[in-house]
C-alpha positions in Angstrom: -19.2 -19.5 -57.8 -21.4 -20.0 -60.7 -22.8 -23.9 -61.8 -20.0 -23.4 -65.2 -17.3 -22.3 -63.4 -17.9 -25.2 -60.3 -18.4 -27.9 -63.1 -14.8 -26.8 -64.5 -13.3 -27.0 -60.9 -10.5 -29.6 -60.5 -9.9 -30.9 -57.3 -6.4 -31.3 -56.5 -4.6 -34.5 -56.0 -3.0 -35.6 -53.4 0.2 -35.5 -54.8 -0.3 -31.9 -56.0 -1.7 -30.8 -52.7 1.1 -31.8 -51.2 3.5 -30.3 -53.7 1.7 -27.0 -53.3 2.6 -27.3 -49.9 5.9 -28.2 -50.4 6.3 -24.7 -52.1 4.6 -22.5 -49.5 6.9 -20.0 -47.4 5.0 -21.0 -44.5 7.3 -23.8 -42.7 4.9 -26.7 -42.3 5.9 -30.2 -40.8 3.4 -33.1 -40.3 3.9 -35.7 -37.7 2.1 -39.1 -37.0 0.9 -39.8 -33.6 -0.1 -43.4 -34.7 3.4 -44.2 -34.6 6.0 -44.5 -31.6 7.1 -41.2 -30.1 4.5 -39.1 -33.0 7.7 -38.8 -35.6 8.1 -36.1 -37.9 6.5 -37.6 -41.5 6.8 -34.5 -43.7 8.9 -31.0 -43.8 8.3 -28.6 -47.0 11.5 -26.6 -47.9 10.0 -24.0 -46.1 11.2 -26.0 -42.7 14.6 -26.6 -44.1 15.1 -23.2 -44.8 14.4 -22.1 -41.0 16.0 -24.7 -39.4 18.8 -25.2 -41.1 17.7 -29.8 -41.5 16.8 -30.9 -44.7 13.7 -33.4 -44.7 16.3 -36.7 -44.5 17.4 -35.4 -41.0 14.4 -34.1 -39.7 12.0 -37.2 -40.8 11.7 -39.9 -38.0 12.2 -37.9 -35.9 10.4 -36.1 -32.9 10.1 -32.2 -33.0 11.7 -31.7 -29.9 15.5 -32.3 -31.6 14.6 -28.7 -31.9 14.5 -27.8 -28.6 17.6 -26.8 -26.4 19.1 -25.8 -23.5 17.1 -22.2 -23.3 13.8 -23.8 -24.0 11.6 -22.9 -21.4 10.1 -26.1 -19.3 6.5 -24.3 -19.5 6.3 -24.0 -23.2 6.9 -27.4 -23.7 4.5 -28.6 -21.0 2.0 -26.0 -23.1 2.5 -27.9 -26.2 2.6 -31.4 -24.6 -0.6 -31.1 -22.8 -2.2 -30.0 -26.1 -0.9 -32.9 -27.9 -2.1 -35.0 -25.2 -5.8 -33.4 -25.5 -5.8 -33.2 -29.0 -6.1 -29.6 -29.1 -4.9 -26.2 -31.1 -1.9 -25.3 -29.4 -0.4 -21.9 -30.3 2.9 -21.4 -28.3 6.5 -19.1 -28.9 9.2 -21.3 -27.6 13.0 -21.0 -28.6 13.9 -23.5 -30.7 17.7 -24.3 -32.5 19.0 -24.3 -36.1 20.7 -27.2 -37.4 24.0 -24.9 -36.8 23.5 -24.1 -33.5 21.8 -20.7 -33.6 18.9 -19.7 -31.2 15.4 -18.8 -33.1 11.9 -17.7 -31.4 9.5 -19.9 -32.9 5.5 -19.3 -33.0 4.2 -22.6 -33.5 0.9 -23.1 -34.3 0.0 -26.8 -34.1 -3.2 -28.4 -34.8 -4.7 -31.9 -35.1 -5.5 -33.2 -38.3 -8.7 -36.0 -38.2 -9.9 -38.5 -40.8 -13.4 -38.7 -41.9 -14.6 -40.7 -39.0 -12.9 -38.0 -36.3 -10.0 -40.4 -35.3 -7.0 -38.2 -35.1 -4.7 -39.0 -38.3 -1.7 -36.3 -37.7 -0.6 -33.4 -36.3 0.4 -30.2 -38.3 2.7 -27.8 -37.3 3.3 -24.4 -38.9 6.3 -22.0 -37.8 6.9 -18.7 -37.9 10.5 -17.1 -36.8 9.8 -14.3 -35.0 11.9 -11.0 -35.3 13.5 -9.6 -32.3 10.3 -6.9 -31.9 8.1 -9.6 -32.4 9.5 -11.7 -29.6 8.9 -8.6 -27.9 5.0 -8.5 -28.4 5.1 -12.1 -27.8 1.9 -12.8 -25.7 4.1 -15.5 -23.8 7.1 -12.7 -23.5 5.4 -11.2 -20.3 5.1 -14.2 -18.6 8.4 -15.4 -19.2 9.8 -11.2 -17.5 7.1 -12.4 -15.0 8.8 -15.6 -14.2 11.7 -14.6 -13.5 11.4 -11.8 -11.5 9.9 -13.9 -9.7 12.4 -16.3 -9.5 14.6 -13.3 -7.9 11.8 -12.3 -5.4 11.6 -16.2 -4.4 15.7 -16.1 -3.6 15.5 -12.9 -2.3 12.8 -14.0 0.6 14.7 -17.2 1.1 17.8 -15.1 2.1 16.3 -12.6 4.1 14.7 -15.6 6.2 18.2 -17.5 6.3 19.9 -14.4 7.6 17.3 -13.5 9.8 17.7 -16.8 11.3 21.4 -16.8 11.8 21.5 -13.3 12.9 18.9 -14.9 15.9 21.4 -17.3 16.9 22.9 -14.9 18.1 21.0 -12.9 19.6 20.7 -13.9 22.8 17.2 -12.8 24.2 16.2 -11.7 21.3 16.5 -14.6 19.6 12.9 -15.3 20.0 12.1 -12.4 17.9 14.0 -13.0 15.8 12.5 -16.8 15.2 8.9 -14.9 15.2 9.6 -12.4 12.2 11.4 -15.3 10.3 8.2 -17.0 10.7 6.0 -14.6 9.2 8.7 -13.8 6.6 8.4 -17.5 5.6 4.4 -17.4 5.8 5.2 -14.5 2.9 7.4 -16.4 0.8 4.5 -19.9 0.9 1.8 -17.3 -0.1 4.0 -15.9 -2.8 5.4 -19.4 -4.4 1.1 -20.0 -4.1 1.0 -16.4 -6.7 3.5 -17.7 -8.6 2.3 -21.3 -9.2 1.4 -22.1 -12.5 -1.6 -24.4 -11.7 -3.4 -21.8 -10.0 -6.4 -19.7 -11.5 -5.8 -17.3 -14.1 -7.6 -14.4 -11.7 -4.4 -13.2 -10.9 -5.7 -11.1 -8.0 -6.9 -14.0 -5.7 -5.3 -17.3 -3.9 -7.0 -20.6 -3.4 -6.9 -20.9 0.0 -6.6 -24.8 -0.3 -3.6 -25.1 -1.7 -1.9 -21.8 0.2 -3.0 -23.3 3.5 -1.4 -26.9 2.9 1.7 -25.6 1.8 1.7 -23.2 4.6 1.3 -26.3 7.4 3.3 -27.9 5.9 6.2 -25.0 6.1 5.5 -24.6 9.9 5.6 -28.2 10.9 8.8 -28.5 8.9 10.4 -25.8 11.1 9.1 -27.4 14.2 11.4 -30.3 13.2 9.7 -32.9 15.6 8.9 -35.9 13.7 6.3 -37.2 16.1 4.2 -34.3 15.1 1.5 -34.5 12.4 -0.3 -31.9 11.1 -3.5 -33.0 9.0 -5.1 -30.6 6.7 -9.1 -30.8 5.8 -9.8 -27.5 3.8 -13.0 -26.8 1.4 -11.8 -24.8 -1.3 -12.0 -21.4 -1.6 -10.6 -18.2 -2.9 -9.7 -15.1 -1.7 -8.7 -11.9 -2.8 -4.3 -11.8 -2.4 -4.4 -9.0 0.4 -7.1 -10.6 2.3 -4.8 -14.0 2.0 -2.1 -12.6 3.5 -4.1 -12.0 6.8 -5.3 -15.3 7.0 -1.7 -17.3 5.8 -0.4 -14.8 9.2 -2.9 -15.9 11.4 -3.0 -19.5 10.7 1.1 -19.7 10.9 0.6 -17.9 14.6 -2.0 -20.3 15.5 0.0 -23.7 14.0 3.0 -22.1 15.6 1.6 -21.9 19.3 -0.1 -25.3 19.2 3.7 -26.8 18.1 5.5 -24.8 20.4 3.1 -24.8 23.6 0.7 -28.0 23.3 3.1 -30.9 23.4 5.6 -30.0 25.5 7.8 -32.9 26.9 6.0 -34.6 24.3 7.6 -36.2 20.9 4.0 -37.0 19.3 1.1 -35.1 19.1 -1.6 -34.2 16.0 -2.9 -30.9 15.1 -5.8 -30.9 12.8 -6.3 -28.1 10.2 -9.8 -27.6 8.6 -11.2 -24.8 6.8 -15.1 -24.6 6.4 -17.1 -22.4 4.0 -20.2 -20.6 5.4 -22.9 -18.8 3.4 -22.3 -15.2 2.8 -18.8 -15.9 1.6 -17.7 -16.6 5.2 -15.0 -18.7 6.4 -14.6 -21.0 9.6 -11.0 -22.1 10.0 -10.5 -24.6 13.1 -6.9 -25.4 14.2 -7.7 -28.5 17.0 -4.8 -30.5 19.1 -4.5 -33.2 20.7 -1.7 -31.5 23.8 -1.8 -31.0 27.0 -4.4 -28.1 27.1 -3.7 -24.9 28.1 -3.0 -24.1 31.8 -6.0 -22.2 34.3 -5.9 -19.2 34.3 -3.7 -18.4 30.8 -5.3 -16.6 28.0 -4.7 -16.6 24.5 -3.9 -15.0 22.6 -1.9 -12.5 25.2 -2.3 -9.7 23.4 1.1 -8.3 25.4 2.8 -10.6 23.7 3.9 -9.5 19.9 2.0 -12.9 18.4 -0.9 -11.8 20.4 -1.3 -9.2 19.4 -0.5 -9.8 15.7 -3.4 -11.6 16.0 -5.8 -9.4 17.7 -5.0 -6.7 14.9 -5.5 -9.2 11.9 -8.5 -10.6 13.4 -9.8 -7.0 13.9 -8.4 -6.1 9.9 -11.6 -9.0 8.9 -13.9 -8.2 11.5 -13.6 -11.7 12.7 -14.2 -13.3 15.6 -12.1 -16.4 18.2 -13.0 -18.6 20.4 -10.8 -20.4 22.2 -11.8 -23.8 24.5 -9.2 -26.3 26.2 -9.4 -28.8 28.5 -7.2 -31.5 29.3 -7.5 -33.1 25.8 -6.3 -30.2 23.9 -7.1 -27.2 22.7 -9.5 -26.2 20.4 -9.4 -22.4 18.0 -12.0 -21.3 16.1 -11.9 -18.3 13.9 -14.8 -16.9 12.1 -14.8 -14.5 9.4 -17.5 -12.8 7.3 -16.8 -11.8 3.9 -13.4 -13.0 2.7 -13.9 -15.9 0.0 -13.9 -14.5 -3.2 -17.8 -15.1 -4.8 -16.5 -15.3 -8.1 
């Protein structure tokens, strides 16, 4: 812009800022987190338009009177976390019309700061998406994702409750039975770890910190002894899915034996769970109890047995290696394995 034409620019006022945005067809609604709840201070006629509330109902108010019954949980934790870190926020959540009627809305909020950087208000502008839109929505896979794996989650949880009752009666076989439920359930902790929302966005591996405690946690839990504790001491790491499959079977075999075999005629006892990273993207994982040791002459893991040798073959799968010791304060199992963190 030349010096003539920038000496002949008007800045707009206030007032006609804001009427200019009053007049937009982009919905725009301002809110004021200075005040109690962050109310709605301003709708153009755009917003009344989509949603159905002119700016007397929707003034005073917090955004969420938009929100309903089919509003997915995760979108709103999206946008409240961004509100909370003063942050752009751009999320597609389903939001309702003053008559009732469901809408995809892309929200695209954004905080709006004073001269001196202290945050003044938040502005939102909506688009309603159509129905190919909501399609292409970058949130719409994850939402197909979630609930399929919602399905897959009920699905495990009723192969292990059948699996269960079909052992009751199964007479000798109803140890068998107990075993595969036991590794079914090691399955379903590793998969609620791949669906859970807090994890890393590499899709492809598993912190082993947080699959590990929820999986001692599900074995103690079957064990249904009180006076049992199981304490958990894990560095964190990740590994790749597949390799953390392994592992969450070999650690449920090892917790399992040590509850089953080390207190017997005992109500109390501890098992201590640690997880160690080596260099070379090794792993040391230590399972230590405080029961009545292992008898002389008894080795473990018998690989006749179909634990045993579940975890032979594992152990071979990642070239690791065991080493047992017990004594008359316990037992002690150390697994090393070379290569099976993730280095990323």
């Amino acid at each position: 812009m030349d010096a003539e034409n920038r000496a002949a620019l008007q800045p707009l006022s206030h007032a006609e800022a804001f009427e200019t945005l009053s007049g937009s067809r982009i919905s725009m609604v301002l809110t004021d987190p200075a005040l109690p709840d962050n109310p709605i201070v301003y709708v153009n006629r755009a917003f009344e338009e989509v949603t159905g509330y002119m700016s007397g109902m929707a003034i005073g108010r917090n955004c969420r009177f938009l929100q309903g019954e089919n509003t997915d949980p995760d979108d709103i934790k999206r946008l409240r976390e961004a509100l909370d870190r003063e942050e752009d926020c751009t999320v597609d959540l389903v939001n309702y019309r003053a008559d009732g009627s469901e809408f995809i809305n892309r929200l695209m909020m954004t905080p709006i700061r004073s001269e001196d950087g202290s945050l003044r208000y938040f502005l939102g502008m909506q688009k309603p998406l159509a129905e190919v839109e909501d399609l292409l929505s970058p949130n719409a896979v994850r939402h197909a994702m979630r609930e399929v794996q919602h399905r897959v989650k009920n699905h495990l949880s009723m192969v292990i409750s059948l699996t269960r009752m079909y052992g009751r009666g199964a007479g000798d076989a109803r140890g068998q039975f107990s075993q595969l439920a036991r590794r079914i359930e090691s399955l379903q902790v590793l998969y609620q770890e791949l669906s859970n929302p807090e994890r890393r966005r590499n899709m492809d591996t598993v912190s082993l910190g947080a699959y590990f405690s929820r999986l001692a946690a599900a074995t103690q839990s079957l064990d249904g002894r009180s006076g049992l504790t199981v304490n958990v001491d894990i560095e964190e790491a990740e590994a790749r899915s597949d390799t953390a499959v392994h592992l969450g079977m070999i650690v449920s075999e090892v917790l399992t034996n040590a509850l089953q075999h080390a207190f017997v005629g005992r109500e109390t006892g501890r098992i201590d769970l640690s997880v160690r990273r080596l260099p070379g993207q090794s792993l040391r994982i230590t399972v230590a109890d405080d029961g009545l040791g292992m008898p002389e002459g008894v080795e473990w893991p018998d690989r006749t047995s179909v634990g045993g040798s579940v975890i032979a073959g594992l152990i071979r799968q990642l070239n690791g290696t065991l080493n047992v010791n017990t004594g008359a304060t316990g037992t002690v199992v150390t697994l090393d394995l070379s290569g099976v963190t993730d280095a990323t």
